[in-house]
N, C-alpha and C positions, 0 to 999 in steps of 0.2 A: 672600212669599206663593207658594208653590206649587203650579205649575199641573198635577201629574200627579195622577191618582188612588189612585196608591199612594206613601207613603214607606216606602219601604226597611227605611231604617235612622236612628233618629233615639237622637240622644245628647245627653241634655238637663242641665245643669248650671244647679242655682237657687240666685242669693245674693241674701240681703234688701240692700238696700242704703239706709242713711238720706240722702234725695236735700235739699239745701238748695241755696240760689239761690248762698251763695259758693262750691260745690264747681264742680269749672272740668274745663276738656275740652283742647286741642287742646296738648301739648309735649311730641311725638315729633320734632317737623315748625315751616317757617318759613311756616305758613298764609297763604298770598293769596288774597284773592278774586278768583275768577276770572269768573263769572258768579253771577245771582241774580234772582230774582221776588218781588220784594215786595209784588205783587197789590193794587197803590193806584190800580188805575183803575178801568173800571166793565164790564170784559169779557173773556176769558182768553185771553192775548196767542200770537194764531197764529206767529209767529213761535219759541214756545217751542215748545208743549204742543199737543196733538192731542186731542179728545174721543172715546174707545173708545165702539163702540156698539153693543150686542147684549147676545146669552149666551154667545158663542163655539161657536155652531153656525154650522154645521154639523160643522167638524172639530173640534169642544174643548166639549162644550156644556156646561153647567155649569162652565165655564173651568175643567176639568182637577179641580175641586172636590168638585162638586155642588151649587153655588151658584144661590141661587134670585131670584135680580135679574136685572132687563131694565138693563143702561146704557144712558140718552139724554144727549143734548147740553143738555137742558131742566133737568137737572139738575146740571149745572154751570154755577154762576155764580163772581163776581167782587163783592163787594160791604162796603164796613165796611172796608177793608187788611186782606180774607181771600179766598184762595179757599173758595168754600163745595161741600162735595157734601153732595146731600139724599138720603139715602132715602125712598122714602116705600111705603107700602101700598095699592100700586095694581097692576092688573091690566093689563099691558100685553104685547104679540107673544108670547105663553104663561106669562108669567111674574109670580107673583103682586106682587110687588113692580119699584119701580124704583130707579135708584140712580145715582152719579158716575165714571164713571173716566179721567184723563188723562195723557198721557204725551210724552216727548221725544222718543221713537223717531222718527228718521228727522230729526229738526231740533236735539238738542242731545245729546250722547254726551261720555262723560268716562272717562280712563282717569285712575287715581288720584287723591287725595287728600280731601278734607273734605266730606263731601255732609251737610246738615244743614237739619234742618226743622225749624221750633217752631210746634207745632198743637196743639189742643184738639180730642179726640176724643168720639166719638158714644159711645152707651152704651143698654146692654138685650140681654136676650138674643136672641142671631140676629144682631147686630151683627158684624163685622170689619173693620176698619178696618187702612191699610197703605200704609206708606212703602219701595220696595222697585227693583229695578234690575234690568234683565234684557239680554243682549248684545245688542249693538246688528246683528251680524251671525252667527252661530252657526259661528263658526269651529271650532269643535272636535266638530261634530256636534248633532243636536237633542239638544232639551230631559235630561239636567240635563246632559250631555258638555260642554256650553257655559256651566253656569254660572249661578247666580243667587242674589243676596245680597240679604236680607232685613234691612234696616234698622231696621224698626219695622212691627209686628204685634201686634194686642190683640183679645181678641174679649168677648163676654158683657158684665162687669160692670167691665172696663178697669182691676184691680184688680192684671193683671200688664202686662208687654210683655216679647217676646219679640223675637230677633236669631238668624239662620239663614243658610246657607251650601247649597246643593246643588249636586251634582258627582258628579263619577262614570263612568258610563256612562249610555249613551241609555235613557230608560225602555224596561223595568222594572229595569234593572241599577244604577238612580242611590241615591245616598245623603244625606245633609245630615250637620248639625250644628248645635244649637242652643242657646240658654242665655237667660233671661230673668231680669227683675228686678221689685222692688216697691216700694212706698212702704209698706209694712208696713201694711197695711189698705185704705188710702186708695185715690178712686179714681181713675188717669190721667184721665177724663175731666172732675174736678171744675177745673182751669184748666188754661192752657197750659203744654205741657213743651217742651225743645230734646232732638231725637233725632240722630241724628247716629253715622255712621261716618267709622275715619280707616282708608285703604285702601291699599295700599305692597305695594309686588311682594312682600315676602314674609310680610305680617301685614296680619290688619283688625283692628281694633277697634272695638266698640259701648260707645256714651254716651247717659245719659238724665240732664241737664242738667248733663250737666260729668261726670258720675260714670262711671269705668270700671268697665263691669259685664261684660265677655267680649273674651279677644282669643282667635285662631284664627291661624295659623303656615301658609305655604306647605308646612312636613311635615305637616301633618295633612289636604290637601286634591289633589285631582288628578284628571285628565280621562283614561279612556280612551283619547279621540282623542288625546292628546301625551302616551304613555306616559315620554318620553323629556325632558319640560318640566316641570321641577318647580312652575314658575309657573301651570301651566296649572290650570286653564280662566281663572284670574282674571287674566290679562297682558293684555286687547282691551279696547275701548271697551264702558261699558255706557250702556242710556239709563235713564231718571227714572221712576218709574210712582208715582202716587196712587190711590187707590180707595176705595171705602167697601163693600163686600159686604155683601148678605146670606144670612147660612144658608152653611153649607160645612163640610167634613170638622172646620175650624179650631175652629169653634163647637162641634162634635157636635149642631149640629141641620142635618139636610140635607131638612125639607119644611116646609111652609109654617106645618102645626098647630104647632109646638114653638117658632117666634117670636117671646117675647113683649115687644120691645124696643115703648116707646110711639111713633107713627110723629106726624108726619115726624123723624127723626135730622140732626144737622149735623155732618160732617167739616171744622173750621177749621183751614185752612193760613193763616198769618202772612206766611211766607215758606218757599223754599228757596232755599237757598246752597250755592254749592260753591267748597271753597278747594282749592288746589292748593300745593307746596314749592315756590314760584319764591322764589331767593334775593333776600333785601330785607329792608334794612336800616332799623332801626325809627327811625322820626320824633323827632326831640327837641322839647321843649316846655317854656319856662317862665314864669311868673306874675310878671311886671314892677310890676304896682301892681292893689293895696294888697299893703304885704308882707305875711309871716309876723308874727301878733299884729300886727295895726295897729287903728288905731280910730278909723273914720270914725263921722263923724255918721249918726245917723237921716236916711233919706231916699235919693237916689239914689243910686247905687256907682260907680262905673266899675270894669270890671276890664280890663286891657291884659294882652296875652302874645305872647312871640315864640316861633315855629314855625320847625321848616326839616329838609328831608328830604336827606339825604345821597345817593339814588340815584334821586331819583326827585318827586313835588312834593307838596305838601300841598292837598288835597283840601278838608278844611276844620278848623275849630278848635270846640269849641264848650266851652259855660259851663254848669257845674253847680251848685247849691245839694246837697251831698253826694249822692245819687244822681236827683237831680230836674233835669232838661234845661231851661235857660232860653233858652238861644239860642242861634246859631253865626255865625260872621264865617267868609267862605270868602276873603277878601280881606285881606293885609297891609298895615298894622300891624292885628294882632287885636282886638278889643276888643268889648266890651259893656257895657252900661248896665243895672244892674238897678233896676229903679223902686220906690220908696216902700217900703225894707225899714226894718222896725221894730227895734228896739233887738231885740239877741238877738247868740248868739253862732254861728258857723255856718263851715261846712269850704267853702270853693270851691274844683273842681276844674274844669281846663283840661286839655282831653283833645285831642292832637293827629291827627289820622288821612291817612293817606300816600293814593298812588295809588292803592295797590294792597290797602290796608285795614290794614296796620298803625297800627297806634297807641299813643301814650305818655300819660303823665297825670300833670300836676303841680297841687301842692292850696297852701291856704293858711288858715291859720285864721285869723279875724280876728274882731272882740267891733264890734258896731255899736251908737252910742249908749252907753244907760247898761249894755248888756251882758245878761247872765243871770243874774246870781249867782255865785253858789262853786260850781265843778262841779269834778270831776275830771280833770286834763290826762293823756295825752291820748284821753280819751273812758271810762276805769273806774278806777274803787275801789282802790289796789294791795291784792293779795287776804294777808296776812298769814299765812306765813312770807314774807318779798319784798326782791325788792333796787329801792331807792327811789334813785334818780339825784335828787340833789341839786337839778337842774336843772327836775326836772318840777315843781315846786308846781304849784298848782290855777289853772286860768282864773280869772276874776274880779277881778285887775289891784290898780293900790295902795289901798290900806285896806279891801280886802275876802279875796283871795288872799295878800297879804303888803302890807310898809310897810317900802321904802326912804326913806333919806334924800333922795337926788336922784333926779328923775325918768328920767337918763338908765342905759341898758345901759352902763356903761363900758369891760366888754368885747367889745359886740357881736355877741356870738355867740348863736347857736342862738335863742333869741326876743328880734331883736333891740327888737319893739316894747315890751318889758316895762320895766319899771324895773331889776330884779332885773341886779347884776352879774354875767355869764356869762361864760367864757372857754372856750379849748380846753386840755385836761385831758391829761398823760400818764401817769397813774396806769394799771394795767395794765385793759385793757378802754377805754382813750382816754376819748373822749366831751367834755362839758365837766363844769366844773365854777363853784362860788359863791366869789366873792371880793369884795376890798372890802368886807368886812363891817365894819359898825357897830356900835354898840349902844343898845338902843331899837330895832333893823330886828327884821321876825321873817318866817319864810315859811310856809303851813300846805299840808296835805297829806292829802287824801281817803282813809280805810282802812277796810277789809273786817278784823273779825276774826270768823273763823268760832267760834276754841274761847276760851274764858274760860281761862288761865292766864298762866307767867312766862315773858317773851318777854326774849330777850337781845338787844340791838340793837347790832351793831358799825359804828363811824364812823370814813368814811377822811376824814381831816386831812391838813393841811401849814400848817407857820410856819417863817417867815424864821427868825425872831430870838426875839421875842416871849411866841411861843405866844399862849394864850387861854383862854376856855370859854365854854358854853351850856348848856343844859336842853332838854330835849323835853318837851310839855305834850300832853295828851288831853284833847280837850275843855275844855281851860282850866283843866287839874291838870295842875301839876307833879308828871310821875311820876320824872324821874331826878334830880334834885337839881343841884347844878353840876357839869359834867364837864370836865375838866381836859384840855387841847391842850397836848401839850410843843411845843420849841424841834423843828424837824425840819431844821433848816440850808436848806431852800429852799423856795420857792411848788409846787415840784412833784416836793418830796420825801416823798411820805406816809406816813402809819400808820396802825393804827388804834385807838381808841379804844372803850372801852366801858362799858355801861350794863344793868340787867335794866329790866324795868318790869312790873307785873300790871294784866293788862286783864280788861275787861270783853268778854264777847262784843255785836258788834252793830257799827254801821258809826257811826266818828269821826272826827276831825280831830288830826290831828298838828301840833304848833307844832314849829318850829324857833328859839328865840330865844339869839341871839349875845350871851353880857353882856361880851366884850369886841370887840375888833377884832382886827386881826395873825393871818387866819387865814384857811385857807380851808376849804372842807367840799365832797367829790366827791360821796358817797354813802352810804346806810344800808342798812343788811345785818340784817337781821331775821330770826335763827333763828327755829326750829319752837320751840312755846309746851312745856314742861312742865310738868304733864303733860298728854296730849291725851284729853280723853273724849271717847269716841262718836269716834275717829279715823276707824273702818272709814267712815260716814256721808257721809266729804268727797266719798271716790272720789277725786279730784284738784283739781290747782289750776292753774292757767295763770298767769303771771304775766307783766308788762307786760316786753315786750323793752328791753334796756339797750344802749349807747346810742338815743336816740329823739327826733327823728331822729337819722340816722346814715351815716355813709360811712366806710372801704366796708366795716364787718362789724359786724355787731349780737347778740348773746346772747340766747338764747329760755330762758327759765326753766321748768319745771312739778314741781311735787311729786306725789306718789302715796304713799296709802295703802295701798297693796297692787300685789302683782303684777299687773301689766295689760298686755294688747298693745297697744301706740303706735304711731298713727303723727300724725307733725307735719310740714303741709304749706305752704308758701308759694303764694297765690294774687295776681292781680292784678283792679282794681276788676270786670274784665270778668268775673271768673268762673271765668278758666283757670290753670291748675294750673303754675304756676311752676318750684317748686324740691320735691322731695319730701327733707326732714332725716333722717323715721325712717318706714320703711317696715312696720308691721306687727311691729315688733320686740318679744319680750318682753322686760319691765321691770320691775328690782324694785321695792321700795318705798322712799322717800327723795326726796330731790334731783336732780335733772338738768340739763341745760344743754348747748343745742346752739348750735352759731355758724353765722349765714349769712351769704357773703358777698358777697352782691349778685348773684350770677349764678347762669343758666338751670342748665336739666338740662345741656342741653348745654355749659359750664361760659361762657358766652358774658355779657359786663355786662347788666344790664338797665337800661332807663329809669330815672332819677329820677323820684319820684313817690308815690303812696300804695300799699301791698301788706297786705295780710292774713295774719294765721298762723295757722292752725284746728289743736288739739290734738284727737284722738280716743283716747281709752283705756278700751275696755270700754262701759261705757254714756256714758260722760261725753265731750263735747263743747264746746267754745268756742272763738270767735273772736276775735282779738284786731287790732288795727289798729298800723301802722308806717311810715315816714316816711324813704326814700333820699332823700338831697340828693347833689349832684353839685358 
């Protein structure tokens, strides 16, 4: 928010950006919280924030603007876990309106790293509203010689926000730089967003909820006053400013008539946080009981987990129903009780969090009672062209998902609580694989076919001695007939074997039924259908990562219909931006396959636990869910 009356020079760069809640923010940097206001009491803690109060007259009147609000202290409250500032349309010490503004200056000052607010903005025209930072001492000369970063700014109909830089020389000789984003129509003000800069001697960047929408570079910025300081003006302490204005240059309405925002207005800050790169190493965390696929009764749960911080202590632990918060134990051994859950099937995740705010997050799927039914493991449809891990059949447990003979895992791998014999696989891509197979056992399998045609399906095998065969069924038709497993001299020596089938478009059920035994089966491989109509229509396909879970490298699938720019990113449950696979690259059309293997940008392990993959290519978008074990 800029307090001179004239800008310079302003250089404005606009990208739409499609903002979602899994797209993620902070991995340049090893974020720690260093301070933060989470505004859960009932008055605005002096100790932080200071209430600005005026118009900035005498020497600034109309705060450098032409801003037409009186700030009072009446107008900043604390109340609901928000700070609230009101504007309102009232007439007060010359100025037709009143309004909120408060700040750190002089009690909390920060040089670098994560400064971050998640608010709900006001709305109407004459509105401005602003998340912004200004030096804490004006080392480099007044106003802009010294600097000032504009975090989040929005005026009118909150339908953009805007992220700025000024520098330069002392007015009138100063300059900026700016760049803003959108939710393509929508308005910032309709719920809460996370705004947020990450700031480093030599680059800042702006984020509106995870999503990077502008970075700016120590070359493209500089003071005057330190001709000689490539850093300058932004190497000093700055402090915190909130506001709510109204009327100013921002808006283009600077008198009273041209206001027509409905009054009173409410500016809701949530919180602000500020992280900082203090090195700290992330917390481990894991889910002791109930395991992976286990299956308690209806009725109470317990869930237990142990935690432990490597440099530092755990803070607290807390217990999820998939993103739904039930409890926390800040005290070891962890544990929670969740009361009176009904039959269903449900992801709990145990999310560990350090001193210093780092955090890890390990999950656990388990079926309660008689369960849910036949869903899709783990969590979609495989989308057909697809590679199908042997290992994933459908939730829904024996004689409804499949029907083994004994009830026991006799390999105990990967879902130990299932019945289904699983082991570990060294077919190329690892993972595990089915073994012990029967005859009479069968296992089914959730499918997406988008196109009606002849699908060729290739199966990786291994037999000792033996060999074997089975069938694939859709929907309770046998579409390939018996398929023949040769001798392959050992349990994890494979090949592969194959089948066509004609399908029908629309989403079924795939049988897998063994009619002999002496064999094993990794995986199914499901070329693209022949022929494809209406191809163009798909845009793309995402397909379910292989191994799943998996340690330490997993295969991200996706097909495309045409040329498209991609990019596929790895996130974690919190939002932040993990690992980036393909950056905005163009892509022909066909097949693809990227490997991730477990670790950061900065090439560093990460937590075991649950992560997300989100493909973008063109219009098309999806996320898809994944499973590190350690």
């Amino acid at each position: 928010m800029p307090i001179s009356r004239v800008s310079s020079v302003v250089v404005r760069f606009f990208a739409v950006v499609c903002v979602a809640s899994l797209l993620a923010s902070p991995s340049f940097a090893t974020w720690s919280q260093v301070w933060s206001d989470e505004f859960n009491g009932t008055a605005l803690d002096p100790t932080n924030w200071t209430a600005d109060i005026g118009t900035g007259c005498p020497s600034l009147c109309g705060w450098g603007n032409n801003e037409l609000e009186y700030y009072r202290s009446q107008n900043v409250t604390v109340a609901g876990g928000n700070l609230v500032l009101t504007a309102k349309a009232e007439s007060y010490g010359g100025a037709s309106f009143t309004s909120g503004k408060v700040t750190t200056s002089g009690k909390r000052s920060f040089l670098y790293g994560r400064i971050e607010m998640r608010a709900k903005l006001p709305v109407g025209g004459g509105m401005w509203p602003a998340f912004w930072m200004m030096p804490q001492d004006d080392v480099y000369g007044s106003w802009a010689a010294s600097g000032e970063i504009d975090i989040m700014e929005s005026a009118n109909a909150m339908t953009s926000v805007g992220g700025a830089l000024h520098y330069g020389g002392q007015w009138p000789t100063n300059t900026s730089t700016s760049s803003s984003t959108t939710l393509g129509g929508a308005s910032f003000a309709d719920d809460f967003h996370i705004y947020a800069v990450e700031w480093e001697p030599d680059a800042i960047r702006w984020y509106v909820d995870g999503s990077l929408f502008s970075t700016r570079t120590s070359a493209q910025w500089y003071s005057e006053g330190a001709p000689s300081n490539p850093r300058a003006p932004f190497d000093q302490d700055f402090s915190i400013i909130l506001n709510a204005a109204v009327g100013g240059e921002y808006t283009g309405c600077t008198n009273a008539g041209c206001v027509t925002a409905s009054f009173p207005q409410q500016y809701l800050i949530d919180y602000v946080r500020v992280y900082q790169d203090i090195p700290n190493l992330a917390p481990t965390v894991a889910v002791t009981s109930p395991q992976w696929d286990a299956n308690p009764a209806a009725g109470d749960v317990t869930f237990t987990a142990t935690a432990s911080d490597p440099d530092g202590s755990i803070a607290t632990v807390e217990f999820y129903d998939d993103a739904t918060l039930l409890g926390s134990d800040s005290s070891s051994p962890y544990a929670f009780t969740w009361m009176s859950v009904p039959d269903g099937c449900y992801t709990v995740k145990v999310r560990a969090i350090d001193d210093l705010g780092a955090a890890s997050v390990d999950s656990v799927d388990i079926t309660v009672g008689a369960g849910c039914g036949q869903v899709p493991y783990p969590g979609n449809a495989f989308v057909f062209p697809a590679r199908i891990e042997a290992e994933d059949f459908d939730f829904g447990g024996e004689g409804v998902a499949y029907h083994d003979l004994d009830p026991l895992n006799n390999g105990s791998q990967y879902r130990p609580g299932e019945g289904v014999d699983i082991e570990a696989c060294s077919d190329t891509g690892g993972g595990y694989n089915i073994g012990w197979l029967n005859p009479g056992e069968w296992m089914e399998y959730t499918v997406d076919i988008h196109f009606a045609g002849q699908y060729t399906i290739e199966t990786r095998v291994s037999s000792l001695v033996t060999g074997g065969a089975f069938h694939l069924a859709f929907d309770g038709v046998d579409q390939t007939g018996q398929v023949i497993v040769p001798a392959t001299t050992g349990w994890q020596t494979w090949t592969t074997v194959t089948a066509t089938v004609d399908l029908d478009a629309g989403t079924q059920v795939m049988r897998f039924v063994p009619a002999t035994g002496g064999f094993n089966v990794n995986a199914f491989v499901v070329l693209a259908a022949s022929p494809v109509p209406n191809a163009q229509a798909a845009g793309a396909v995402l397909h379910p990562c292989y191994p799943n879970p998996f340690n330490p490298t997993t295969t991200i699938g996706f097909d495309l219909q045409q040329t498209a720019t991609v990019t596929l990113a790895v996130y974690d449950l919190a939002g932040r931006r993990v690992r980036t696979l393909l950056d905005r690259e163009p892509t022909a059309p066909g097949r693809h396959d990227a490997v991730w293997n477990g670790r950061d940008e900065a090439g560093r392990l990460v937590p075991a636990g649950v992560y997300l993959y989100r493909l973008q290519a063109g219009d098309f978008a999806e996320t898809r869910r994944m499973v590190l074990v350690k």
